[in-house]
C-alpha positions in Angstrom: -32.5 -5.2 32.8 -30.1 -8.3 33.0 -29.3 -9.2 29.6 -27.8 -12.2 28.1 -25.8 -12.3 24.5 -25.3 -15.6 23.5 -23.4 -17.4 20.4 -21.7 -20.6 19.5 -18.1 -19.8 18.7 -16.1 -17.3 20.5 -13.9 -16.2 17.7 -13.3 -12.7 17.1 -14.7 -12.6 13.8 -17.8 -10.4 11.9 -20.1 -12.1 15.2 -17.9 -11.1 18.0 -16.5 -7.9 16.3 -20.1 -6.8 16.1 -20.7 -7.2 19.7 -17.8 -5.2 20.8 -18.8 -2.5 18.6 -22.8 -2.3 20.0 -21.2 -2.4 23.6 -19.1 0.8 23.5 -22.0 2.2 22.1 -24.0 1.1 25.6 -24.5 3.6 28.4 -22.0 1.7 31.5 -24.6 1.6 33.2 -26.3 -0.6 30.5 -23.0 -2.7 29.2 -22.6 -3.9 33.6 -25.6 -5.3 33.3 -24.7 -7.2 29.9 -23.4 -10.9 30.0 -21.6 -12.0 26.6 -21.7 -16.1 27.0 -19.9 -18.2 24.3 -20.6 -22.3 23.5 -16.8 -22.5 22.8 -13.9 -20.0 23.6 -11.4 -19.8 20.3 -9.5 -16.4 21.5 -12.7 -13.9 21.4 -12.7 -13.5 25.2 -10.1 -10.6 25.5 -11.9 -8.0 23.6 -14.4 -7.9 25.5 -12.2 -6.8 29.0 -13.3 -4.1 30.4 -16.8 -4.3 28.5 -18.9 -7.0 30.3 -19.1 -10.4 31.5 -18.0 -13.5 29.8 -18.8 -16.7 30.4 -18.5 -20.2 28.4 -21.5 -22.5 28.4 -23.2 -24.9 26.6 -26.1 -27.9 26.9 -26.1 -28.2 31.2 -23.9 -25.4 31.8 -25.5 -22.9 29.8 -28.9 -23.6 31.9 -26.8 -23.6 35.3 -25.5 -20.1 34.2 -28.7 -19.0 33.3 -30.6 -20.5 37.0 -27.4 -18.7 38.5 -27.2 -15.1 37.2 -31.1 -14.8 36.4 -31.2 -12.9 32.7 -34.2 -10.8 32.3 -33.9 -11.3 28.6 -31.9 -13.5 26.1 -30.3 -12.5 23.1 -29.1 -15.0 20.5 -27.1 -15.0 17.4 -27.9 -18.2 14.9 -26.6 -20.3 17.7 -30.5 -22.4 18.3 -29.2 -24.5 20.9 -29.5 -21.6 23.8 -33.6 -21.5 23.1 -35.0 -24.1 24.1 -33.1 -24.0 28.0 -33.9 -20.2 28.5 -37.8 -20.9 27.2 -38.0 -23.9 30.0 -37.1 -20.9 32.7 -39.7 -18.5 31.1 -37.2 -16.0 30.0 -38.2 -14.3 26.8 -35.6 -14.7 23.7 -34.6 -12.6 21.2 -33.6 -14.2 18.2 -31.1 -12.7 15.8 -30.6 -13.8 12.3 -27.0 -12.5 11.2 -25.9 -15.8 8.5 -27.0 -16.4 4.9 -25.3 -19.2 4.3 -27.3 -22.3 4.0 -25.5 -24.5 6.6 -26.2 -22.2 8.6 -30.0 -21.3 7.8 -30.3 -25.3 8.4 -32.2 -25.3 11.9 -35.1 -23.5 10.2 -36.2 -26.7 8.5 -37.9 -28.3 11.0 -37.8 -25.3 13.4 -40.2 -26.4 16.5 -39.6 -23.0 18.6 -40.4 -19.5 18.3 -39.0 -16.5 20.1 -40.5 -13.0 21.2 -38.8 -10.8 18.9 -36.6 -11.5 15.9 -33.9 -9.2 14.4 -32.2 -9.0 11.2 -29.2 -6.4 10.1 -31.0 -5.4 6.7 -33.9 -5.0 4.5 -32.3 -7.9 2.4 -31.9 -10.4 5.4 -35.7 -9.6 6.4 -36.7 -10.4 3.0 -34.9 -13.5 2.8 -36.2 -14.7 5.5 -39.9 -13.6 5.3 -39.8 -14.8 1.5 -38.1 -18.7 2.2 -40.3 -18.7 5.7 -38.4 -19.1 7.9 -39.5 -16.2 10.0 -43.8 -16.6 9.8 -45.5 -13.2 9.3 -47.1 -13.0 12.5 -43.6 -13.3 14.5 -42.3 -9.9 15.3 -39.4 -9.5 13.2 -37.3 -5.6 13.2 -34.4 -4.7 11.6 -31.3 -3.8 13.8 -28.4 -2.9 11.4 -24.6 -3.5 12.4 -22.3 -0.8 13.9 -20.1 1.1 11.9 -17.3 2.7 13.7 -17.2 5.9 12.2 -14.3 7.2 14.4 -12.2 5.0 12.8 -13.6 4.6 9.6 -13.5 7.8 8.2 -12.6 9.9 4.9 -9.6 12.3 7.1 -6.6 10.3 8.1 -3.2 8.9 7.1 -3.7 7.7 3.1 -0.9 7.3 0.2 -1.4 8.2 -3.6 -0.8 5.8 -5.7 -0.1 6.1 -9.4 -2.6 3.0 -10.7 -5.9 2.6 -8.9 -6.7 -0.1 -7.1 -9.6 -2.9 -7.5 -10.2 -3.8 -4.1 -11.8 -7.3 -3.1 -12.0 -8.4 0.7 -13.2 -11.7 2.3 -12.6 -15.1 3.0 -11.3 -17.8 0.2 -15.1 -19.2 0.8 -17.9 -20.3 -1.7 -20.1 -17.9 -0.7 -17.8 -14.7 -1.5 -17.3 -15.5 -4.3 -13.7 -14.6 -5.3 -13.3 -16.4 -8.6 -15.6 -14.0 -10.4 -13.7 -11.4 -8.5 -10.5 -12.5 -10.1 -12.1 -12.5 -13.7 -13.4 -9.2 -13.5 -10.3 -7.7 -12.1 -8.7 -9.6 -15.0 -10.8 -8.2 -17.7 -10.3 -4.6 -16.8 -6.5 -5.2 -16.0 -7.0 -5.8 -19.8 -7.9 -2.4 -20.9 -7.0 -0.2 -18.1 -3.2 0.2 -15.5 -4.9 -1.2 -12.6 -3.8 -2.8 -9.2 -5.7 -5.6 -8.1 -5.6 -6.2 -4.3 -7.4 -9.3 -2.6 -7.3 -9.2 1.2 -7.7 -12.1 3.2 -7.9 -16.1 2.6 -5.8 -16.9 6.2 -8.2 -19.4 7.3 -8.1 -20.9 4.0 -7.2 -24.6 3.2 -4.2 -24.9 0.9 -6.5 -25.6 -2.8 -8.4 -22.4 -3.1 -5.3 -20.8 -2.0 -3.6 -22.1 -4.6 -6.6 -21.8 -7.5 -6.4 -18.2 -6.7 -2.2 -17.3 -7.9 -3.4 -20.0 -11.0 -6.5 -17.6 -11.3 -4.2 -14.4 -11.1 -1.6 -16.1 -13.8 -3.9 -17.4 -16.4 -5.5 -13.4 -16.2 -1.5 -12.3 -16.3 -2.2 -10.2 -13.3 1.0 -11.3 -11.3 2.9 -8.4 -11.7 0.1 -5.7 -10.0 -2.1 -8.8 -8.1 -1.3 -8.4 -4.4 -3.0 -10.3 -1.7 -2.9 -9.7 1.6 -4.3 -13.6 3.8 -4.4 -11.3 6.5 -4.1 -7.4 7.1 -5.1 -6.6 11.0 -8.2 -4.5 12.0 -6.8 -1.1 12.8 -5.0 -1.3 9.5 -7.9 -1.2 6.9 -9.0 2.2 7.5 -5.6 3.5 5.7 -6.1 0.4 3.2 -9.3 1.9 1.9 -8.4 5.2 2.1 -5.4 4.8 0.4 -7.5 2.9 -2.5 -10.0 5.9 -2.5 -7.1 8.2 -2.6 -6.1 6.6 -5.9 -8.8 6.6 -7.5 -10.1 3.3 -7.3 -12.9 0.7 -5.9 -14.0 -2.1 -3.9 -15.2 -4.8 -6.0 -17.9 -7.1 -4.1 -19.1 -10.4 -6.1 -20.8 -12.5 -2.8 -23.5 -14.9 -3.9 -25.1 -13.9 -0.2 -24.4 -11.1 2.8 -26.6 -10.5 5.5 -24.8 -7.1 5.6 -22.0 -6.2 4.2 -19.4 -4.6 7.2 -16.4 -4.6 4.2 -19.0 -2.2 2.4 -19.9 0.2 5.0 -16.2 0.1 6.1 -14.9 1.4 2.6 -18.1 3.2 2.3 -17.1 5.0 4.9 -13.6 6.1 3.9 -14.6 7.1 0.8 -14.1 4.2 -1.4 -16.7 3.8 -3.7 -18.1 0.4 -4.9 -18.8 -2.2 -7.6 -21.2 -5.0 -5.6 -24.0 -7.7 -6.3 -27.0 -6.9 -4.6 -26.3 -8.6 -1.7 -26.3 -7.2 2.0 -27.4 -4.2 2.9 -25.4 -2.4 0.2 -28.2 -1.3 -1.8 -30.0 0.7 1.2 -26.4 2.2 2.2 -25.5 2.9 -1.5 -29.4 4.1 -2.5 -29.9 7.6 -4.5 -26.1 8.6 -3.4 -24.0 7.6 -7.0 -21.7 5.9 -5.1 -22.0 2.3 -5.7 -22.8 0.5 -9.0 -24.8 -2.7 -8.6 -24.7 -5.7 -10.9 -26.4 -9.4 -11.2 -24.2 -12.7 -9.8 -22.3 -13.7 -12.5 -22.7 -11.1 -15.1 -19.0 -10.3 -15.4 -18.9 -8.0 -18.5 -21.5 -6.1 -16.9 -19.3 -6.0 -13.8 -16.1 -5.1 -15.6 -18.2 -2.3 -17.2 -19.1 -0.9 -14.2 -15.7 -0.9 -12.6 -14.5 1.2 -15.5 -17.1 3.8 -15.2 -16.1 3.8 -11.0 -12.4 4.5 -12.4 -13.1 7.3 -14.5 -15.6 9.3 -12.5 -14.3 12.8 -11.7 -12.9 13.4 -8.1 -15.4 15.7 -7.6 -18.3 13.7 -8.7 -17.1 11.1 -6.3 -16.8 13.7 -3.5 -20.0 14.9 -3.9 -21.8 11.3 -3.9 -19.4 9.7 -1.3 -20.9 13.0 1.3 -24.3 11.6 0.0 -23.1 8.0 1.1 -22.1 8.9 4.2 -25.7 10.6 5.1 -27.2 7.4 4.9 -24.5 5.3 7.0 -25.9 7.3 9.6 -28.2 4.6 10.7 -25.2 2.7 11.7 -23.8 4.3 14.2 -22.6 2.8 17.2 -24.3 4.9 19.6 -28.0 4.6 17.9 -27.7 1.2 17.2 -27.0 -0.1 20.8 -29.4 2.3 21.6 -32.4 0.9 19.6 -30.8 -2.4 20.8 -31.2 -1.6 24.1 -35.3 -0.1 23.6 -36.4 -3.1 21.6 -34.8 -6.1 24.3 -37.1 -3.7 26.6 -39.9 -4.4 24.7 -39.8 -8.0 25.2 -38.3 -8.1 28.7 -40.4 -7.9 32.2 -37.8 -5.6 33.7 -37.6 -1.7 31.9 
């Protein structure tokens, strides 16, 4: 089966990372047979050497590339503008729905095309889109979640003690994450409680929200124990979270909207518990195991509350739940999710 992966921007980001990750998982024999193409290239290209194919192609090009290599089946992510020249050629098209952001939801307004099978990462993004219909209830939508590498992320490894426990935020400086209300809850615990507040990543960020988040820090007088990291590299957050769980403390999520949550899983994984909105697929990874608190956007007392009870939970208490956690990341390993992956493009394709 001769598979195509398509999306708009080739930039190693949650997207491209994602791809990598359900790859290794592949038999070889499955991943040759796997073509990764890209509208644009912006540096993504190199992590997949030694995976697959990669080719760049859009409008003309993309239907060129798709007369000259002959995909069984297409697989799309939010990128619309790769239906409509693979349904012209009969191929069937799998459609997958990984943004929540409404920019990007946009093409479902007037959405004049369908596909054979559509997949979401979580039982949040399915009911999102079932609920706003976008997705009608008699197109086949399944739920595929993300890959967690749990070689990597794991509770065992390298890990410092440190004496205050950190409040852990990640993400971009964007609307969507949410980061202001992460700042004021972090400030209203720092008020009671010797805490570290950490806030990693904001690169990409234009100079403003970089610079509303030190006035946010200051006017909370956090500045002496705020640290913020614009960019900490992949291999490195592993020891980050573990570090953080080490100490005692917690990832604080406040996003207004997640189709997964990969920062959750991540800590999840390592042992960190956490503090999140209801976003993603945190609740199902979190469910029954008393090691994640949830709260409602914008309720930051209720937050701060919560953050506290996270801090003072007895190390074995959180041992005991974060083994519970880790039982139900199980259904995102790497391995099962390429392989369910691989079984449900099957389902749709003409060649097993």
């Amino acid at each position: 089966m001769k598979i195509f992966i398509c999306y708009r921007y080739g930039i190693l980001g949650g997207c491209a990372s994602q791809l990598v990750q359900r790859l290794r998982g592949m038999t070889p024999e499955a991943r040759s047979q796997v073509t990764i193409v890209f509208g644009e290239e912006h540096g993504a290209s190199p992590a997949f050497d030694g995976l697959c194919d990669v080719r760049i192609a859009k409008g003309g090009a993309f239907g060129s590339l798709l007369d000259e290599l002959g995909p069984d089946v297409v697989s799309i992510i939010d990128s619309p503008e790769f239906v409509a020249p693979s349904r012209r050629r009969g191929i069937p098209v799998c459609f997958e729905v990984h943004t929540t952001v409404e920019r990007g939801l946009a093409h479902f307004a007037d959405r004049d095309w369908t596909a054979d099978l559509w997949l979401v990462p979580s039982e949040f993004s399915r009911d999102m889109v079932r609920r706003r219909g976008f997705i009608k209830e008699d197109e086949r939508l399944e739920l595929l979640p993300n890959c967690l590498d749990t070689a990597m992320f794991m509770p065992d490894g390298d890990a410092r003690r440190l004496e205050s426990p950190p409040i852990v935020w990640v993400g971009k400086l964007d609307e969507h994450k949410n980061w202001r209300d992460a700042v004021d809850v972090m400030g209203r615990v720092a008020a009671t409680r010797d805490v570290q507040c950490w806030v990693v990543g904001g690169v990409t960020a234009p100079p403003q929200p970089m610079r509303e988040l030190i006035g946010a820090a200051r006017r909370h007088d956090l500045l002496g124990r705020f640290h913020w990291w614009p960019q900490v590299e992949y291999h490195h957050m592993p020891y980050l979270y573990r570090t953080a769980a080490a100490s005692g403390g917690c990832m604080l999520i406040t996003s207004i909207a997640e189709s997964f949550g990969m920062c959750a899983a991540e800590a999840l994984a390592c042992g960190l518990p956490i503090v999140s909105t209801p976003v993603g697929a945190i609740e199902e990874m979190t469910d029954g195991s008393g090691f994640g608190a949830l709260f409602d956007h914008g309720d930051i007392p209720l937050a701060a509350d919560e953050v506290v009870a996270c801090l003072d939970e007895p190390s074995e208490q959180r041992s005991e739940a974060a083994e519970r956690c880790r039982g139900l990341l199980k259904s995102c390993d790497t391995v099962a999710v390429a392989s369910k992956f691989m079984d449900l493009l099957s389902s749709i394709s003409s060649e097993p």
